[in-house]
C-alpha positions as CSV (number, residue, x, y, z in Angstrom):
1,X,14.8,3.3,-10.4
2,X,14.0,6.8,-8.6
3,X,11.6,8.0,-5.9
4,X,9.2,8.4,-8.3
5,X,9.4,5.2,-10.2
6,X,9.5,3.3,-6.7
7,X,6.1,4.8,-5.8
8,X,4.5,4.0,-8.8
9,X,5.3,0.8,-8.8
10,X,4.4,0.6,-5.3
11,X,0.5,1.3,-6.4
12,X,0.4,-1.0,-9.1
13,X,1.2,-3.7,-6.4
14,X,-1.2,-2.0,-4.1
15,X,-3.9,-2.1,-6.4
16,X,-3.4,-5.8,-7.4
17,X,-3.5,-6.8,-3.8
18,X,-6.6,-5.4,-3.0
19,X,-8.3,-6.5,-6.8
20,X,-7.0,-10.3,-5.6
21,X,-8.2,-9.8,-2.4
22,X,-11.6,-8.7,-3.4
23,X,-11.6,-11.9,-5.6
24,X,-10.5,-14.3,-3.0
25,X,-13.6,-12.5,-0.7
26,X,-16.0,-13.1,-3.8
27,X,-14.9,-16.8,-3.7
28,X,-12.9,-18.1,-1.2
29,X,-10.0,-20.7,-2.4
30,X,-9.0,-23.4,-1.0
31,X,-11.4,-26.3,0.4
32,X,-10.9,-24.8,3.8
33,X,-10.9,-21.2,3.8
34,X,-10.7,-19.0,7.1
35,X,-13.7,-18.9,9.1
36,X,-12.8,-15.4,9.0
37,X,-12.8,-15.0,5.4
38,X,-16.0,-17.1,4.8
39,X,-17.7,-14.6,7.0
40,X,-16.8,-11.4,4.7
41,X,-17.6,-13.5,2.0
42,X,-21.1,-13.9,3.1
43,X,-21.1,-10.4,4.1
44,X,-19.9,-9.4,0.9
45,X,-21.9,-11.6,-2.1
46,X,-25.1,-10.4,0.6
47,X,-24.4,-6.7,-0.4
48,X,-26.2,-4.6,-3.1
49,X,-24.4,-4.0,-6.5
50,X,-23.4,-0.4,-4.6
51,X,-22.5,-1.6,-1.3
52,X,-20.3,-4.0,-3.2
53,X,-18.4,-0.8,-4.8
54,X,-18.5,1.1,-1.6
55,X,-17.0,-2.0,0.5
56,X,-14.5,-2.3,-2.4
57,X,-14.0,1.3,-1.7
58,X,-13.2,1.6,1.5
59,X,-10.7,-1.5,0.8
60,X,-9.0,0.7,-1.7
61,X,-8.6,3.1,1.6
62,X,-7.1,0.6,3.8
63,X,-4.2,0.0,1.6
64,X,-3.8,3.5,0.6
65,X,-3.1,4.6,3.9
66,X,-1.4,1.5,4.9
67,X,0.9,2.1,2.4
68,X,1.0,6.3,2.7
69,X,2.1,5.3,7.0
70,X,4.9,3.5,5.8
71,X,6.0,6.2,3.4
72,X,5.5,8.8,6.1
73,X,7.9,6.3,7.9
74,X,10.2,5.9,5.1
75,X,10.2,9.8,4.5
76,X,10.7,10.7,8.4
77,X,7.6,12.1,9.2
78,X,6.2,9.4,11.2
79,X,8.1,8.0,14.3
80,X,8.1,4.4,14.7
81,X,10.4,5.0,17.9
82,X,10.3,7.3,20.6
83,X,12.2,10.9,20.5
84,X,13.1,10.1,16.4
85,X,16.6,8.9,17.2
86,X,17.6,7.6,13.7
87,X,16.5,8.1,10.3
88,X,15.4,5.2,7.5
89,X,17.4,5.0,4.5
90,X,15.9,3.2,1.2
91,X,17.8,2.2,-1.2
92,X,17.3,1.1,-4.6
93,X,20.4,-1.1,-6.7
94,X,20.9,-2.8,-9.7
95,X,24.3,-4.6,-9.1
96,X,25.8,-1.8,-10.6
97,X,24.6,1.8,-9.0
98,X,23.0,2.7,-5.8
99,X,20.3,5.1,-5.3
100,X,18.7,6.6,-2.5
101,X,15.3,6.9,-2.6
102,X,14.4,8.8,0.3
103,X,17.4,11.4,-0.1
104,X,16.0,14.8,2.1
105,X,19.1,16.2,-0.5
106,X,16.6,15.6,-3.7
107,X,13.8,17.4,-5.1
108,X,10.7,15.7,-4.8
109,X,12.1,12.9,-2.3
110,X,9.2,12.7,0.0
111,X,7.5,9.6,-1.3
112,X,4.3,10.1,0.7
113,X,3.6,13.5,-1.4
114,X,4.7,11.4,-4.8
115,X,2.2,8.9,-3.7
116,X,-1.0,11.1,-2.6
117,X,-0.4,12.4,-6.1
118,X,-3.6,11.1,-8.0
119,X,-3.0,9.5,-11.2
C-alpha cells in the first residue's frame, strides 16, 4: 500500500460511514435508540426531499474535514502539541515490507493534498 492507496481507501470508509449513518438517522436501530438520535431522526424524515440532500451534504462536510484535520496531523501541518516538538510517522506493513506513508522524502507524500484531490 502507498500514500496514495492509503487515502483512497480512507474515503471509501469515509463515505460508508456517513451513507450508514444517514441510514441509521432515517431509521433508528435498536428498540432503544439515543434520545439524541431519535431527535435528528425526527428532524431529518421532517425535511423536504432537498433539505434531505443538503443535510446529507453538510454530513459529507463533517467527515471530510474530520478526516482532512487528521491528515493535516498525519502530514505535520497541524499541531496537536504545543511548539511541534515531534513529528507522526505512519506506517503501512504487510509482514514482509514496511512503508512510510507520510515520508516528507517522497513525492506526493502529503496525504491531505492526495485527499482534497476530487475524484
Amino acid at each position: 500500500m502507498n500514500a496514495q492507496e492509503f487515502v483512497e481507501a480512507i474515503k471509501v470508509i469515509m463515505h460508508a460511514g456517513v451513507s450508514g449513518l444517514i441510514k441509521g438517522i432515517e431509521n433508528p436501530p435498536g428498540r432503544e435508540p439515543r434520545h439524541k438520535l431519535m431527535r435528528i431522526s425526527e428532524f431529518y424524515n421532517g425535511l423536504t426531499e432537498e433539505d434531505r440532500r443538503t443535510f446529507q451534504d453538510a454530513l459529507e462536510m463533517a467527515a471530510e474535514d474530520g478526516f482532512s484535520s487528521m491528515l493535516l496531523i498525519l502530514d505535520g501541518a497541524l499541531a496537536i502539541e504545543d511548539g511541534m516538538k515531534g513529528q507522526l510517522e505512519l506506517y503501512y506493513s504487510d509482514g514482509t515490507k514496511r512503508i512510510r506513508l507520510n515520508d516528507p522524502d517522497e513525492q506526493d507524500y502529503l496525504l491531505n493534498e492526495l485527499f482534497r484531490v476530487e475524484d
